[in-house]
KOLLOLO-197991 format. One record per residue (C-alpha): residue in three letters; residue number from 1; x, y, z. Coordinates in nm, 3 decimals. Layout:
REM residues N
  code  pos     east    north       up
   ala  NUM        X        Y        Z
...
This chain:
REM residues 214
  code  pos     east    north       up
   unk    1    0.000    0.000    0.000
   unk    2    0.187    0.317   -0.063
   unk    3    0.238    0.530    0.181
   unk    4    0.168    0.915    0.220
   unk    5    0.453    1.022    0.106
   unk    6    0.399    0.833   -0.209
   unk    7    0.112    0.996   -0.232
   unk    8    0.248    1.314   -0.243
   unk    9    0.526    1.272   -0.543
   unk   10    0.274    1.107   -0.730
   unk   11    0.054    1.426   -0.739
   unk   12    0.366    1.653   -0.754
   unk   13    0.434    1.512   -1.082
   unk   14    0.125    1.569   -1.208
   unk   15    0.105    1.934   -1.081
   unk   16    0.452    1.940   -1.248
   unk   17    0.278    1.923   -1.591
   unk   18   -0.097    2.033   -1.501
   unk   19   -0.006    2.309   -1.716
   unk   20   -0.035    2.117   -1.976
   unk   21   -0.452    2.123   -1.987
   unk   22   -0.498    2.464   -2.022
   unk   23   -0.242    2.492   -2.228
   unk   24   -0.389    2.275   -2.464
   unk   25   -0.756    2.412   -2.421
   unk   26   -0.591    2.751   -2.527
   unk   27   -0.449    2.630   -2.814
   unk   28   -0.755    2.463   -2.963
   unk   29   -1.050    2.607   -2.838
   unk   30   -0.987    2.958   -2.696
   unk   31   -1.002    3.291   -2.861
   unk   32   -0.657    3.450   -2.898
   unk   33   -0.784    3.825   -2.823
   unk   34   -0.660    3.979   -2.544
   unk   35   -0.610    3.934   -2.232
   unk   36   -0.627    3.601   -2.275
   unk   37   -0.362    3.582   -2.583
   unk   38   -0.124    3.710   -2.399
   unk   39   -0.182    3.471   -2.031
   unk   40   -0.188    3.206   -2.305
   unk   41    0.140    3.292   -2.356
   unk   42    0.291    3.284   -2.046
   unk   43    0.094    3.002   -1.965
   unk   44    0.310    2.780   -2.259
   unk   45    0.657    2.935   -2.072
   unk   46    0.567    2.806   -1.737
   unk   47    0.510    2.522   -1.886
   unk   48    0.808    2.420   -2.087
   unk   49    0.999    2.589   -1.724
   unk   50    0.805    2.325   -1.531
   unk   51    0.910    2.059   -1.798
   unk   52    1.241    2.197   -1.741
   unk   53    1.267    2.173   -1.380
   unk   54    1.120    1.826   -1.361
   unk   55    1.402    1.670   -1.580
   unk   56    1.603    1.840   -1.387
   unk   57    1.488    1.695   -1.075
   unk   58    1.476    1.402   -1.199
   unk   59    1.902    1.389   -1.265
   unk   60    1.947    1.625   -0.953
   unk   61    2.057    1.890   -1.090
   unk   62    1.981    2.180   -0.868
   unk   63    1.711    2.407   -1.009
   unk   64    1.646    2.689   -0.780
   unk   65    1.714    2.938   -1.031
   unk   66    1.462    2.833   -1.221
   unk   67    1.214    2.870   -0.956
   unk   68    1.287    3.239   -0.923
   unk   69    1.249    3.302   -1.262
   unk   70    0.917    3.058   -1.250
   unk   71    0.781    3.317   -1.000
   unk   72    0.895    3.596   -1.192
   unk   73    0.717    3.515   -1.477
   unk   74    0.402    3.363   -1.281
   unk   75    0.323    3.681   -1.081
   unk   76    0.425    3.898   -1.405
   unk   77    0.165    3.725   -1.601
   unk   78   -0.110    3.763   -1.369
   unk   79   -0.027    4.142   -1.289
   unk   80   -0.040    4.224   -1.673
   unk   81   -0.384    3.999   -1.731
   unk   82   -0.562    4.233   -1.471
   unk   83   -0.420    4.541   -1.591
   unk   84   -0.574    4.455   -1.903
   unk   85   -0.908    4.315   -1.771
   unk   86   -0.917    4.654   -1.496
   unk   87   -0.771    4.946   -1.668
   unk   88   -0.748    4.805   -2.017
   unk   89   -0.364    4.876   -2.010
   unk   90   -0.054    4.750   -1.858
   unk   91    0.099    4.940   -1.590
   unk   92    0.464    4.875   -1.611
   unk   93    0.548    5.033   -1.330
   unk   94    0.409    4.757   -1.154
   unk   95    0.626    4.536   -1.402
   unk   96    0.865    4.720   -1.294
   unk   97    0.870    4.669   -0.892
   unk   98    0.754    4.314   -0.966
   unk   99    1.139    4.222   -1.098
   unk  100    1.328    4.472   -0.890
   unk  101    1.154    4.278   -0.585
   unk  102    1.219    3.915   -0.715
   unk  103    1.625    4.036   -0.815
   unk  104    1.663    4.159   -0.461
   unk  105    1.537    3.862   -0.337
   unk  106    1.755    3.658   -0.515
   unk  107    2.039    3.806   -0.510
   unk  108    2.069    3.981   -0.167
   unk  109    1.789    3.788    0.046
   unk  110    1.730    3.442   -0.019
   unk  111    2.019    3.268   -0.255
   unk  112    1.957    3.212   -0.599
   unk  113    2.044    2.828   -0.530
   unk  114    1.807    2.806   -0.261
   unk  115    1.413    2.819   -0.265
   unk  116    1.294    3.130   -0.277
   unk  117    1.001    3.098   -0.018
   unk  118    0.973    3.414    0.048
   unk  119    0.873    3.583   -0.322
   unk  120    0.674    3.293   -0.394
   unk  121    0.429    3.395   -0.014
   unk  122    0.462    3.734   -0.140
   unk  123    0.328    3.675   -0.487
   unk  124    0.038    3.429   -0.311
   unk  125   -0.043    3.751   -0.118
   unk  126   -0.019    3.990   -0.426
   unk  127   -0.248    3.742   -0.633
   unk  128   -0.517    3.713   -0.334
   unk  129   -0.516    4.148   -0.357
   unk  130   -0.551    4.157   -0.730
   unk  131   -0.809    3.876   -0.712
   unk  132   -1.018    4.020   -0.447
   unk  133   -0.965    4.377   -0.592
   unk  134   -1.111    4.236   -0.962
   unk  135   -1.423    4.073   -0.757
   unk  136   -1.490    4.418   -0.612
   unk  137   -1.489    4.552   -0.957
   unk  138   -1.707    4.330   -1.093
   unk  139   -1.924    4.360   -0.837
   unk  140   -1.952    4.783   -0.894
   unk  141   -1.968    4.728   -1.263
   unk  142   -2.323    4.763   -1.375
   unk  143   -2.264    4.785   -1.769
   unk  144   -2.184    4.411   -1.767
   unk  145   -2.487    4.178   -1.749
   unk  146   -2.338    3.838   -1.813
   unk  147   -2.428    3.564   -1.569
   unk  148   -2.096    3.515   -1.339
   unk  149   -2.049    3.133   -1.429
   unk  150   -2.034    3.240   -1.829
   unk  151   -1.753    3.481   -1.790
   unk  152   -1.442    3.293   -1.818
   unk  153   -1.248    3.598   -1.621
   unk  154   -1.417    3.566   -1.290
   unk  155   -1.364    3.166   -1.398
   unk  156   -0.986    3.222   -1.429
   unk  157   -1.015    3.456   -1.116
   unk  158   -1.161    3.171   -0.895
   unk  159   -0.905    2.929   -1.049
   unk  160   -0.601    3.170   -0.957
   unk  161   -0.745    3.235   -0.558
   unk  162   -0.738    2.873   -0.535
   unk  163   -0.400    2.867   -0.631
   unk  164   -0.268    3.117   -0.387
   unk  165   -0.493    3.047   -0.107
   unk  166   -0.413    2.643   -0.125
   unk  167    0.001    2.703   -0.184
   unk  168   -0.011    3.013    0.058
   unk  169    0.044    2.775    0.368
   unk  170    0.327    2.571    0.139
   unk  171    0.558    2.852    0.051
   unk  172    0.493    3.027    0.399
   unk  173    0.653    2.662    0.535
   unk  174    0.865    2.609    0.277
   unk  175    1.178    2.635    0.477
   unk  176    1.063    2.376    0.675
   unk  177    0.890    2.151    0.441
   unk  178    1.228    2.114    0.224
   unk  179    1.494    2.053    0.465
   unk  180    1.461    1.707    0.597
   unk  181    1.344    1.381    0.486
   unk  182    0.964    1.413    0.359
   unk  183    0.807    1.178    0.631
   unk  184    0.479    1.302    0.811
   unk  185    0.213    1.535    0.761
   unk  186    0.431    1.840    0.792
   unk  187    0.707    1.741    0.538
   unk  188    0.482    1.648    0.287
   unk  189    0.289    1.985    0.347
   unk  190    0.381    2.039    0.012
   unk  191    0.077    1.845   -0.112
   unk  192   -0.142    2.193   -0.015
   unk  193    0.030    2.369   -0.274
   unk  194    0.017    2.075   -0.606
   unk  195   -0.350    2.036   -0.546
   unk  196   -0.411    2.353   -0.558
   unk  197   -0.219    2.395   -0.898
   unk  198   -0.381    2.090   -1.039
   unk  199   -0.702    2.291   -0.981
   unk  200   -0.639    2.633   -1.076
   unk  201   -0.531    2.473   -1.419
   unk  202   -0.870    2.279   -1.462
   unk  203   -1.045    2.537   -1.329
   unk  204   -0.864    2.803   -1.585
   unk  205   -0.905    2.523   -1.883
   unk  206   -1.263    2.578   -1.842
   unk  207   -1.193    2.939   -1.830
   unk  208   -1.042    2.919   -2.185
   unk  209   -1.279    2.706   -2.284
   unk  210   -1.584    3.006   -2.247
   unk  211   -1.371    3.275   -2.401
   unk  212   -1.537    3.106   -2.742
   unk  213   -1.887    3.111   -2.596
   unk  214   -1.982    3.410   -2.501
C-alpha cells in the first residue's frame, strides 16, 4: 500500500505538468484576443519551465534558479492579465517593482540556489489582492450583465485564488517543508500547494474554454 509520502510525489508530478490542460484548451478552443492571448502565452513558458525543472529533478541537478524566474514570470503574467481586464492597459510600473523585488530577493535575500520561499508567499499575497480587488470591480460594474459562471475571467479569477490560497500555507513553510526527509504530515505539506495547482489549471481550462462562448 503506498504510503503518504507516495502519495504526495505522485501528485507533484502531475502538478509538475498540469499546465499542460490549459495549455492545450488555449491552443484549440480559446479565442486569442486579449487578455487572454497574452496569459496564453505565459501560460506555454511556465510550462516548458516546469518541464524543465522536472528533468532536472529528476538527474538532480539543482534548479532553484529556475524557480525564481518561475515566480517571476508567474506573478508577471497575472499582474499584466488584470491590468488589461481593470484598466485596459498594462501598468509597467508595476512590471517594474515586480522584478526589482524578485532580483533583490535573489540576489541579496534568499540565494539564488536556494528556494525562494519568500517571493513565492509574497506573490500568493499579491495574487489574493488583485483577485479580491477584480471581484470588487465586478461587483460595482453595472454595464456588464453576463451571468458570473459564463464569464471565463471571474472563472480564471476563482481558479487563480485557489492557487494562492491552497500554496499560501506551502511557501509560507517552505523552509521547513524542504529541509529534511519528507516523512509526516508536515514534510509532505507540500501536497497543499500541487492540489491547488492541479485545480487552478482545470479550473482556468474551463476558463479558456468560455472565451469562445460568449
Amino acid at each position: 500500500m503506498p504510503s503518504f509520502r507516495d502519495i504526495v510525489f505522485a501528485v507533484s508530478s502531475v502538478s509538475d505538468v498540469a499546465e499542460a490542460l490549459p495549455l492545450t484548451v488555449w491552443l484549440f478552443f480559446a479565442k486569442k484576443k486579449q487578455p487572454y492571448l497574452l496569459l496564453g502565452i505565459f501560460i506555454s513558458i511556465l510550462f516548458l519551465l516546469k518541464i524543465v525543472t522536472l528533468i532536472t529533478a529528476v538527474q538532480h541537478i539543482n534548479n532553484m534558479p529556475l524557480f525564481h524566474l518561475l515566480a517571476l514570470i508567474e506573478i508577471t503574467a497575472i499582474f499584466i492579465f488584470y491590468c488589461q481586464l481593470l484598466f485596459k492597459r498594462i501598468k509597467w510600473w508595476g512590471v517594474f517593482i515586480l522584478i526589482v523585488f524578485h532580483v533583490l530577493n535573489a540576489f541579496f535575500i534568499q540565494n539564488i540556489w536556494t528556494f525562494n520561499s519568500l517571493s513565492w508567499t509574497v506573490d500568493m499575497i499579491i495574487i489574493i489582492g488583485i483577485g479580491l480587488q477584480y471581484f470588487y470591480h465586478i461587483y460595482n460594474d453595472e454595464s456588464d450583465y453576463i451571468p458570473l459562471q459564463h464569464r471565463p475571467d471571474f472563472v480564471i479569477t476563482i481558479g487563480w485564488l485557489i492557487y494562492a490560497a491552497g500554496s499560501l500555507f506551502t511557501y509560507l513553510m517552505g523552509t521547513t517543508i524542504l529541509t529534511g526527509y519528507a516523512e509526516g504530515f508536515l514534510k509532505n505539506g507540500w501536497v497543499f500547494q500541487t492540489v491547488s495547482n492541479i485545480s487552478k489549471d482545470i479550473i482556468i481550462s474551463y476558463g479558456f474554454w468560455l472565451t469562445n462562448k460568449r
